[in-house]
C-alpha positions as CSV (number, residue, x, y, z in Angstrom):
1,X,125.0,106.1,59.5
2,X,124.8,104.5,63.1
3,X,122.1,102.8,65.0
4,X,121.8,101.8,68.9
5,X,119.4,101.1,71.4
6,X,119.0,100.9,75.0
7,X,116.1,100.5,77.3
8,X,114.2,102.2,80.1
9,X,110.7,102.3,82.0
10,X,107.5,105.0,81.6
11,X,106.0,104.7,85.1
12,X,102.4,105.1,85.0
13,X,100.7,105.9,88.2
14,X,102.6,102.7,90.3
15,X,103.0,100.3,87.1
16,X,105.9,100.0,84.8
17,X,106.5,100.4,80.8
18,X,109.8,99.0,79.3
19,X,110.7,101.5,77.0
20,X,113.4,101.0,73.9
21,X,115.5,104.2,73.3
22,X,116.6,104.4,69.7
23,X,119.2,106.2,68.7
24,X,119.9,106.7,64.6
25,X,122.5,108.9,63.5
26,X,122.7,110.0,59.2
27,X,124.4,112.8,57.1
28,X,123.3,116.1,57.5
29,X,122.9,119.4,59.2
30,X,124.0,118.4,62.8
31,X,120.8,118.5,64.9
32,X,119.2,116.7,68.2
33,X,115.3,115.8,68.0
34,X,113.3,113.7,70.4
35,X,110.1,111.8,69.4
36,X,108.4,109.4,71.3
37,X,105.6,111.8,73.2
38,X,108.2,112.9,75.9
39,X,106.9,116.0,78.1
40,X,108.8,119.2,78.8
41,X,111.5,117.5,81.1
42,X,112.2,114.5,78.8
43,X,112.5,117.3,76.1
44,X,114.5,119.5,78.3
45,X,117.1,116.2,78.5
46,X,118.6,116.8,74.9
47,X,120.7,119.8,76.3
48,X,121.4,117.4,79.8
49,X,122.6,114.6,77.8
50,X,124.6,116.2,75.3
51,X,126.6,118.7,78.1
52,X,127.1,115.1,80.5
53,X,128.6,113.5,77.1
54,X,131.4,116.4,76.4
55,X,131.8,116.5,80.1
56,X,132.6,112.9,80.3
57,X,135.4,113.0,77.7
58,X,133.4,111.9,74.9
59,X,132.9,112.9,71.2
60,X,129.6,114.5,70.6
61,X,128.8,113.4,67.0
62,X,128.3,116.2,65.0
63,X,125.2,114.9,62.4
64,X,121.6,114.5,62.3
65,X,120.5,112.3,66.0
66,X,116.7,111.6,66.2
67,X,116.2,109.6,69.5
68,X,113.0,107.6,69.5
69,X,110.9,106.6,72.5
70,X,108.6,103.3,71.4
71,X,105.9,102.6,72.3
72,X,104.9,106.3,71.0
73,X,101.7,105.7,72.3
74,X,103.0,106.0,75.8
75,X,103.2,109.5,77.8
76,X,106.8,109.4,79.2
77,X,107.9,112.2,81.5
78,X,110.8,112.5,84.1
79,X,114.5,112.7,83.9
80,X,115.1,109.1,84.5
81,X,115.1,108.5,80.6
82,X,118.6,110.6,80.6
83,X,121.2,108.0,80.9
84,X,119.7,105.4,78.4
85,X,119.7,108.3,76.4
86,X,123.4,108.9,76.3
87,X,124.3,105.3,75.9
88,X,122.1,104.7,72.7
89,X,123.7,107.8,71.4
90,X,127.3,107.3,72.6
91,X,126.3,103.4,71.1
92,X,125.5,105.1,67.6
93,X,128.2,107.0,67.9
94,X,130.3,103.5,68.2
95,X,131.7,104.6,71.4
96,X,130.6,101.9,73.0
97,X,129.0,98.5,71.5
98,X,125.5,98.8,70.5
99,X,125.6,94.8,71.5
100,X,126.9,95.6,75.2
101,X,123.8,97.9,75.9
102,X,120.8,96.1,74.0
103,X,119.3,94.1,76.9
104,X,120.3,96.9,79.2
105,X,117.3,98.5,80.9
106,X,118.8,102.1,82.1
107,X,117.3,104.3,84.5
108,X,118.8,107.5,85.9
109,X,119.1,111.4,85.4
110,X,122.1,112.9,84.1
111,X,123.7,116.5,85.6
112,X,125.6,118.9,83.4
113,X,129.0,117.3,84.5
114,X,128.3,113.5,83.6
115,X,127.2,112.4,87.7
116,X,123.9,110.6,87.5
117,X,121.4,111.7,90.0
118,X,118.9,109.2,91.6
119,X,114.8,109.7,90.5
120,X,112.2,108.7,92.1
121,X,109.9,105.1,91.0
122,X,113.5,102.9,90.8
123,X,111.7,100.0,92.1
124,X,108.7,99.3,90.4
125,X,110.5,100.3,87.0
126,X,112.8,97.5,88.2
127,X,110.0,95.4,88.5
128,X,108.2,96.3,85.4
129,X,111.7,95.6,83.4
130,X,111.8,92.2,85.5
131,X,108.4,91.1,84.6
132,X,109.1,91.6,80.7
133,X,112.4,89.6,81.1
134,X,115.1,91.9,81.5
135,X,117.6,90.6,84.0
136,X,120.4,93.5,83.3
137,X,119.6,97.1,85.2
138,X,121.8,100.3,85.7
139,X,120.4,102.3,88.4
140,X,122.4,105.7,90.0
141,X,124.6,103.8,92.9
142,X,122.3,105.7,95.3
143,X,119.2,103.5,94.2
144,X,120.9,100.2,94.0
145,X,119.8,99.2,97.2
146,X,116.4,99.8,95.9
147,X,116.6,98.1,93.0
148,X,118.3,95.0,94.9
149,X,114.9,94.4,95.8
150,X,114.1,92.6,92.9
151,X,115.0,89.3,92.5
152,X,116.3,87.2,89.6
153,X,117.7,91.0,88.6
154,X,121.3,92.1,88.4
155,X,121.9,95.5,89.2
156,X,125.0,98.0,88.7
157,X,125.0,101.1,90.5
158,X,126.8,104.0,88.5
159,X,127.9,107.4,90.5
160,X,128.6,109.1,86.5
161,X,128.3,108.2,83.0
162,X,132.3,108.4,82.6
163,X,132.3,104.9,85.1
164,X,129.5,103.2,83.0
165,X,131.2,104.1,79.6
166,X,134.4,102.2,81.2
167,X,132.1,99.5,82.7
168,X,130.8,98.8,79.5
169,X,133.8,99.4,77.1
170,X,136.1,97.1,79.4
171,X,138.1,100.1,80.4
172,X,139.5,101.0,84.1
173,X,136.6,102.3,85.7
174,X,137.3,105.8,87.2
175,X,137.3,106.5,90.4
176,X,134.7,109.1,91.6
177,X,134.6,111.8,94.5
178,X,132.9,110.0,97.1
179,X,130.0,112.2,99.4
180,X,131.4,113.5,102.4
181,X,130.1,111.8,105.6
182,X,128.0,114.0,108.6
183,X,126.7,116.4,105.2
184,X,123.7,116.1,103.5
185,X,123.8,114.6,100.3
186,X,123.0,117.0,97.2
187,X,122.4,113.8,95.2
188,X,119.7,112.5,97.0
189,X,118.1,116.1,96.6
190,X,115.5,114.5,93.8
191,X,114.1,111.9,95.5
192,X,112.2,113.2,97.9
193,X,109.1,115.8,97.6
194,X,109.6,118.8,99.8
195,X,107.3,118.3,102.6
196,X,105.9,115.7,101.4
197,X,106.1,113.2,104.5
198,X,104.5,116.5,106.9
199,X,102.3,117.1,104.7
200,X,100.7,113.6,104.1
201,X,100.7,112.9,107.3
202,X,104.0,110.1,106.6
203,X,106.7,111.7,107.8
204,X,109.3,110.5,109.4
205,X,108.7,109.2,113.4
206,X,111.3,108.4,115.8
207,X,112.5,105.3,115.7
208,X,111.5,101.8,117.9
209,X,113.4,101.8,121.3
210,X,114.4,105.6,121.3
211,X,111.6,105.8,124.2
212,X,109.7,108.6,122.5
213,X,107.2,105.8,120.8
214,X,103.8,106.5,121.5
215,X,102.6,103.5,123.6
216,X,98.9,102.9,123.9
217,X,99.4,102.2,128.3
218,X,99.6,106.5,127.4
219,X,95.5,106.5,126.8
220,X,94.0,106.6,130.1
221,X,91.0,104.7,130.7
222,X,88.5,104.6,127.6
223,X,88.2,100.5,127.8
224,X,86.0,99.7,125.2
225,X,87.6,102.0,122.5
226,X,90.9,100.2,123.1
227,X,89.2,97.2,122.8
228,X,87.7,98.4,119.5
229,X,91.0,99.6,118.4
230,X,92.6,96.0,118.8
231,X,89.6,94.4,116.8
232,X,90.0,96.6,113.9
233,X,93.9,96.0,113.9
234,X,93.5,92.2,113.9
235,X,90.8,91.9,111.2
236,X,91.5,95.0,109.3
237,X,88.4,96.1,110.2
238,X,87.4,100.0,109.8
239,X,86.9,102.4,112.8
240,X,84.5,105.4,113.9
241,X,85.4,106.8,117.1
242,X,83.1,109.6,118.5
243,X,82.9,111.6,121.1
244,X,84.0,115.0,122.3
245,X,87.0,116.8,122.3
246,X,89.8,116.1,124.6
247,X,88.6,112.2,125.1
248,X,91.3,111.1,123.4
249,X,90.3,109.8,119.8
250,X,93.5,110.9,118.2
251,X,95.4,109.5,120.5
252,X,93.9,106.2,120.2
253,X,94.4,106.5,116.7
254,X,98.2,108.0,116.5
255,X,99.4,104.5,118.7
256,X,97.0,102.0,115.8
257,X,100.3,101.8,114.0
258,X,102.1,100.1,116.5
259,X,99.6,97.1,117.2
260,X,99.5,96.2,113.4
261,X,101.7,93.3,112.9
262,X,104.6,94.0,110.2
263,X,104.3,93.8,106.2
264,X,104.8,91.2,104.8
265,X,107.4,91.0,101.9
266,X,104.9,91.2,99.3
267,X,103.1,94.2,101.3
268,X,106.7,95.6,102.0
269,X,107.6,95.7,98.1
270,X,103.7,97.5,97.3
271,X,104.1,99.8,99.7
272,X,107.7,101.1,98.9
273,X,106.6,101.0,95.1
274,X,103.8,103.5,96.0
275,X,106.4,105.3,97.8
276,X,109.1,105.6,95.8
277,X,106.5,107.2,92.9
278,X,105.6,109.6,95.0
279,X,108.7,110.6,96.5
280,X,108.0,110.6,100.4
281,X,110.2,106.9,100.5
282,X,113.4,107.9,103.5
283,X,116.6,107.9,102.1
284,X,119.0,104.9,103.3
285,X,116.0,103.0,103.5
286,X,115.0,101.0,100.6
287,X,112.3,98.9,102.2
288,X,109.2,100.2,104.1
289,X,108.5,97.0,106.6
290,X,106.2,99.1,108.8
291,X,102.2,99.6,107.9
292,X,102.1,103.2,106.9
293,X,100.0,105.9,108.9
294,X,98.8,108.8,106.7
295,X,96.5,111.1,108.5
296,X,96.0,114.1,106.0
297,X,94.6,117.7,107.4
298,X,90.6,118.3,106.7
299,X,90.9,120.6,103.9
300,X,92.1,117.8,101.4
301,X,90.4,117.8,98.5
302,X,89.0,114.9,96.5
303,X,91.7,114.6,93.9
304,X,95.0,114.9,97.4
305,X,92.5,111.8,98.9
306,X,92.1,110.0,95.7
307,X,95.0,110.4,93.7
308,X,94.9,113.2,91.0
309,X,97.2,116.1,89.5
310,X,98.3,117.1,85.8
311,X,98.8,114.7,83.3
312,X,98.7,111.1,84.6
313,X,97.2,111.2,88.0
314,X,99.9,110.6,90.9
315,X,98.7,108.5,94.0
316,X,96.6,110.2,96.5
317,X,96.3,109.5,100.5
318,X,94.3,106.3,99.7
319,X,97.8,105.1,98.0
320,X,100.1,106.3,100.6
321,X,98.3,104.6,103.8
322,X,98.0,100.8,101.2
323,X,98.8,98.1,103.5
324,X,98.6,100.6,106.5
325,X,96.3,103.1,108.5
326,X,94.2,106.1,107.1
327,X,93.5,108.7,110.1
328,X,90.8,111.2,109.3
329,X,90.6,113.2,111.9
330,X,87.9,115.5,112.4
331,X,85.5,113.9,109.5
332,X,82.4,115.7,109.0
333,X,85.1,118.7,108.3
334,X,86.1,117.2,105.3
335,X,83.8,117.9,102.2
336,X,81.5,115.8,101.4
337,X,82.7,115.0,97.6
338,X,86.1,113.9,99.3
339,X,84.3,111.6,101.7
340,X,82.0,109.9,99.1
341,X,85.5,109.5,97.2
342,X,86.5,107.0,99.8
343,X,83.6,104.4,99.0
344,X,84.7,102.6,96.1
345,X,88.4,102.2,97.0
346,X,87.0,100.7,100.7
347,X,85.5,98.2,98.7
348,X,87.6,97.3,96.0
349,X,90.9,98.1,97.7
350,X,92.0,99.9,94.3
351,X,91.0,103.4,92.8
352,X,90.7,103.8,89.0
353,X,91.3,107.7,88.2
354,X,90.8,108.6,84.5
355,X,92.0,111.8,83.2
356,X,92.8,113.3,79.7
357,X,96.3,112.0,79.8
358,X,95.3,108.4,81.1
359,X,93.6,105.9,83.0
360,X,96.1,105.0,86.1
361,X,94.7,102.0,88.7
362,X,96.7,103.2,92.1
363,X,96.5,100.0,95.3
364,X,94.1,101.7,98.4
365,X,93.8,98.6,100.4
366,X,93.9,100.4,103.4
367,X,92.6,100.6,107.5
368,X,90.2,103.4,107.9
369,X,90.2,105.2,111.1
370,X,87.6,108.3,111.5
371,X,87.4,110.5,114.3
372,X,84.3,112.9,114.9
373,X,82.8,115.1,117.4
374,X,78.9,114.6,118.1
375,X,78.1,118.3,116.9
376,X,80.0,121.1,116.0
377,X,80.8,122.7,119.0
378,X,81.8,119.2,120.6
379,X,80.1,119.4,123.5
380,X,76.1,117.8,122.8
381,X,76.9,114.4,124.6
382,X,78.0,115.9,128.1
383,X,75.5,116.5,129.9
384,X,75.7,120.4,131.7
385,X,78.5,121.4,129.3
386,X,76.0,123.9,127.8
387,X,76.1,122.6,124.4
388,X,74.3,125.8,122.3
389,X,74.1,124.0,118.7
390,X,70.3,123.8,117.7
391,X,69.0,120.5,116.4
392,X,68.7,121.3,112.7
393,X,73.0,122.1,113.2
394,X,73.4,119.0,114.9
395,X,71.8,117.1,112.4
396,X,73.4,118.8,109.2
397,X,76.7,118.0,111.1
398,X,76.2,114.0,111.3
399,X,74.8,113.9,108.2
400,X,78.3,115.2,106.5
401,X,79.2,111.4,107.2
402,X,76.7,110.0,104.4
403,X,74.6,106.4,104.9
404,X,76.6,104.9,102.4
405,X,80.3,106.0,103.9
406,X,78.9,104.6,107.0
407,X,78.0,101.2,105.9
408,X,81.0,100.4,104.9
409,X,82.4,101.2,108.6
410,X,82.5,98.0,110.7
411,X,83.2,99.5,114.5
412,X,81.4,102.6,116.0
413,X,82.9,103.3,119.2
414,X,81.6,106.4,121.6
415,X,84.7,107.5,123.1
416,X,83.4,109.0,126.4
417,X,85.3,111.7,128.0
418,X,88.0,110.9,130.8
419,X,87.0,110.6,134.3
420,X,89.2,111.8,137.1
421,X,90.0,108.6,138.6
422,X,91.2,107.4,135.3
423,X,93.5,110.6,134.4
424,X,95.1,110.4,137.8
425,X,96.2,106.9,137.3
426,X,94.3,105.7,140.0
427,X,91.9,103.4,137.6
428,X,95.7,101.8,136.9
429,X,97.9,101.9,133.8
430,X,96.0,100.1,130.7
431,X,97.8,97.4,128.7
432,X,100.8,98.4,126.7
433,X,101.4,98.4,122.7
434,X,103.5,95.6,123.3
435,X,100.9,93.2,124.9
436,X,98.2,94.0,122.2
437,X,100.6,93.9,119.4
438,X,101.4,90.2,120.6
439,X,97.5,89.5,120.5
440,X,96.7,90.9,116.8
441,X,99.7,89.1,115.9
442,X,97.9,85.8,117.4
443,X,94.9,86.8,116.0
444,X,96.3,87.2,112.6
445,X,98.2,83.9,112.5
446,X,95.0,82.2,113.1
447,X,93.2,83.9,110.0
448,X,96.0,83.2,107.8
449,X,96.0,79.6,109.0
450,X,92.3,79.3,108.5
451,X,92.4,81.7,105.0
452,X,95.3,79.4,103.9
453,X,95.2,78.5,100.0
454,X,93.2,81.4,99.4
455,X,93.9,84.9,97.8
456,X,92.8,86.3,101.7
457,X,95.0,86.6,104.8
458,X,92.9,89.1,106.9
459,X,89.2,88.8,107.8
460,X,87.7,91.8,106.3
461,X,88.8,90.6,102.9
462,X,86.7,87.6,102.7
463,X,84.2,88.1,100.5
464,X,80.2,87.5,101.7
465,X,79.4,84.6,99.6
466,X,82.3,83.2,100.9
467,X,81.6,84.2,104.8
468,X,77.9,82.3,104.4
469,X,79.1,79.1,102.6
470,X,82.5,78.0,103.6
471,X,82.8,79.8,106.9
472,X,80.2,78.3,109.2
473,X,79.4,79.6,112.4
474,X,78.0,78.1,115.3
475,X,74.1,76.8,115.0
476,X,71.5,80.1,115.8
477,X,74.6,82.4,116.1
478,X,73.0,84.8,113.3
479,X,69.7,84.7,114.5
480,X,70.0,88.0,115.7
481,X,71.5,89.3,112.9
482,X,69.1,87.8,110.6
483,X,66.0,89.5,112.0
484,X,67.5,93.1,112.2
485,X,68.7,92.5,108.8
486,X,64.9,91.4,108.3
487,X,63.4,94.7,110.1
488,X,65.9,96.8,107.8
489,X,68.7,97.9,110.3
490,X,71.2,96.5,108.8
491,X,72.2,96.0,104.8
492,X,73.3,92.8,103.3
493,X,76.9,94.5,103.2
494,X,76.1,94.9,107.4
495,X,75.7,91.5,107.5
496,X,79.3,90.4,105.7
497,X,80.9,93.2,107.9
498,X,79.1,92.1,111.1
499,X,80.1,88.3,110.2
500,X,83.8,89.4,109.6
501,X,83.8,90.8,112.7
502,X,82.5,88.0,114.6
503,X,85.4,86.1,112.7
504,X,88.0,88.2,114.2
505,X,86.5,88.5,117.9
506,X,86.5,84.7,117.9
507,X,90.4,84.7,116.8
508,X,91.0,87.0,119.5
509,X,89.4,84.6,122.2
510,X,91.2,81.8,120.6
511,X,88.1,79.9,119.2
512,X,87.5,78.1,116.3
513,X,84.7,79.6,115.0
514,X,82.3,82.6,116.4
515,X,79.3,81.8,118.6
516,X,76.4,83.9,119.7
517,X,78.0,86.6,122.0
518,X,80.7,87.1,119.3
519,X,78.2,87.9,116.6
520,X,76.1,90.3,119.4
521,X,79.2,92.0,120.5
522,X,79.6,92.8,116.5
523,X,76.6,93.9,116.5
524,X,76.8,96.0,119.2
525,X,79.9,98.0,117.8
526,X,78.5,98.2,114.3
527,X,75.4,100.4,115.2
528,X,77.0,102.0,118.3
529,X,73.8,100.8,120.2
530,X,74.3,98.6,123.6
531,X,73.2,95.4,123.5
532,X,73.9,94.5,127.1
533,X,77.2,92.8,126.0
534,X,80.6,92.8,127.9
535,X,83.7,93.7,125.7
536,X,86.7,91.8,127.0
537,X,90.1,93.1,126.8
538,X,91.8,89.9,126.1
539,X,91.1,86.1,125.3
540,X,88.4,84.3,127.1
């Protein structure tokens, strides 16, 4: 009889599981069987492991293996369960000390010939094994970068089982045929979703300084919507443009990216953790350090926004565009159940999904940007453009952005169409991305200066109770506020938004604290109405 364990993680939905692999080997009818509620890949890994064992020049023990996964109560699926596999039955098996591979979390997928392939969700399985005070992780060599990430953690990457049974047994470690360099890598072939980047809206963009960057001096004219754009970037505020087609609303949007400061470690390790699960995180770059911009097509259903899928729900649009932008482009298109999805994760900045196989909490704290025509022919705002939609359409059309989606907007911004003067260049070139990117950045700084010591760092995070009592604005500033909020145009959850605003418009002009004209001009872009109040482009 022989016994050895070994350890590895159960991802579910972003969050980790440490998992003990058990091994026990007794008398009897030789025979492989797996317990531990695995799915049909984990199950499917008996025939991997056994055919990368033999490959690798080890005995396969001929008796009766049961491999336990514990917790039991735990769904685990995936291949990455394969390499801690072999080492608790190679440990069993006294190949290798069952001491040497105790503490040991493993993660990795084993082929047929003994290589071990990189799987996708290395890094927050690192970080769950971290957290429950593992300091010891094998990861496939292609991953280690990943896994680096983690501090306090040691991690060994292994390009085949043979090099992790010398590692481990003090033998000379074999030397392994290295990838060719200017070919793709078949390794790396599991680690990202087909299509996955196109068809979230992430993929891969051209990099900084190539030149082919979108730069918002492209947009021409439309003032006050890049003035809108750079309040929402600063506070992390959300965003309704409107207007007809060919004004420019997606372009304002596609060059939001590039105005948001960078992540932040903390942000930079959620958002690659989100990533990484769902298998749209670039190869050769372990560390996502830009905000994400996910922009998905208006057919999306509820559970592609949300998160959803079989068994444990995997992480939606909400999850990809955390710490980053959400473009919807062309809202009232989207169906209304996939809209009304959106408003408790713009709350809460988290979405709960519950299905039969679990309850997974996925990170959505993300920068909404919607774009809209006025009716469904686009054309009702211009005047003589012969706009043939009744009222009763018009109406229906609007209405597919519900009162409650709405109120949870902070900025509604009519983009109007582009006048000749301005599309010639003669209005002059508008301000670049670089120049308003320096401002946010400002803007920012001053927020987390003033949100210092506090679980916030941008203004649309403050909670209301703490907007009314700690934050004080200057004396009568909200008297304006206060009596539309009295006549029942605006909702108590209008009057935090309108307040947060204020907040950032008063960082952008460099003042301490929002007077008057900063709580009008909030006003003013909240219900879209003028208010007879000038929009500056930069600090008073």
């Amino acid at each position: 009889m022989g016994f050895a364990r070994a350890c590895s993680v159960a991802l579910v939905g972003v969050e980790g599981v440490v998992v003990e692999v058990q091994a026990d080997l007794e008398a009897g009818v030789a025979a492989f069987t797996l317990v531990g509620l695995p799915d049909k890949s984990l199950v499917e890994s008996r025939d991997r492991v056994r055919a990368a064992v033999v490959n690798s020049g080890a005995e396969w023990p001929q008796k009766k293996l049961t491999v336990g996964l514990s917790p039991a109560s735990v769904p685990k699926g995936g291949s990455g369960f394969d390499l801690a596999v072999a080492c608790a039955v190679l440990g069993a098996a006294e190949r290798i000390d069952p001491a040497s591979i105790d503490d040991v979390v493993m993660i990795g997928e084993l082929g047929l010939d003994g290589r071990v392939r990189p799987v996708r969700g290395v890094l927050p399985a690192v970080l769950a094994a971290a957290d429950a005070g593992y300091r010891q992780v094998v990861v496939p060599e292609q991953t280690a970068g990943e896994a680096a990430l983690v501090p306090g953690v040691s991690v060994l990457g292994v390009r085949s089982l043979r090099q992790l049974i010398a590692v481990l047994c003090d033998e000379p470690v074999p030397d392994e045929r290295a990838h060719e360099e200017g070919r793709p890598d078949p390794m790396l072939a599991g680690l990202m979703v087909p299509g996955a980047g196109l068809g979230t809206g992430l993929a891969r963009g051209p990099a900084a300084g190539d030149g082919a960057r979108p730069d918002l001096a492209d947009v021409a004219g439309q003032e006050r919507p890049r003035k809108a754009l750079e309040i929402a970037a600063a506070g992390g505020h959300h965003l309704l443009l409107t207007g007809p087609p060919g004004a420019g609303k997606t372009m304002l949007a596609e060059r939001m990216p590039a105005i948001l400061p960078p992540l932040t470690r903390q942000e930079s390790l959620e958002v690659t953790a989100v990533h990484s699960v769902a298998g749209i995180l670039p190869p050769g770059e372990p560390l996502v350090s830009r905000a994400p911009y996910c922009a998905p097509h208006h057919s999306a259903t509820m559970q592609s926004l949300v998160g959803g899928g079989n068994g444990l729900p995997r992480p939606g649009a909400v999850s990809l565009a955390h710490r980053g932008i959400l473009f919807l482009d062309e809202a009232p298109e989207f169906s209304v159940k996939a809209l009304d999805g959106l408003r408790q994760p713009l709350e809460s900045g988290h979405v709960v999904v519950a299905r039969s196989a679990g309850v997974v909490r996925l990170p959505a704290r993300f920068l909404m940007v919607l774009a809209a025509n006025p009716c469904p022919c686009g054309r009702h705002t211009l005047s003589g453009a012969g706009c043939e939609c009744p009222p009763s359409a018009v109406r229906r059309y609007q209405a597919r952005l519900s009162g409650p989606l709405l109120d949870r907007v902070d900025l509604r911004v009519a983009v109007e169409p582009v006048t000749r003067e301005d599309l010639m260049g003669r209005g002059g070139r508008g301000e670049t991305t670089e120049t308003v990117a320096a401002r946010v950045l400002e803007a920012r700084a001053r927020a987390a200066e003033r949100l210092a010591g506090t679980p916030w760092t941008t203004n649309s995070e403050v909670p209301g109770h703490e907007l009314r009592t700690r934050l004080a604005v200057a004396p009568g500033a909200l008297m304006v506020a206060e009596r539309d909020m009295e006549r029942g145009l605006l909702t108590a959850r209008g009057l935090d938004r309108v307040l947060r605003v204020a907040w950032t418009i008063a960082d952008l002009r460099g003042a301490g604290r929002p007077e008057a004209a900063d709580v009008m001009t909030a006003l003013e872009l909240r219900s879209g109405l003028p208010r007879g109040v000038a929009l500056g482009a930069g600090a008073a």
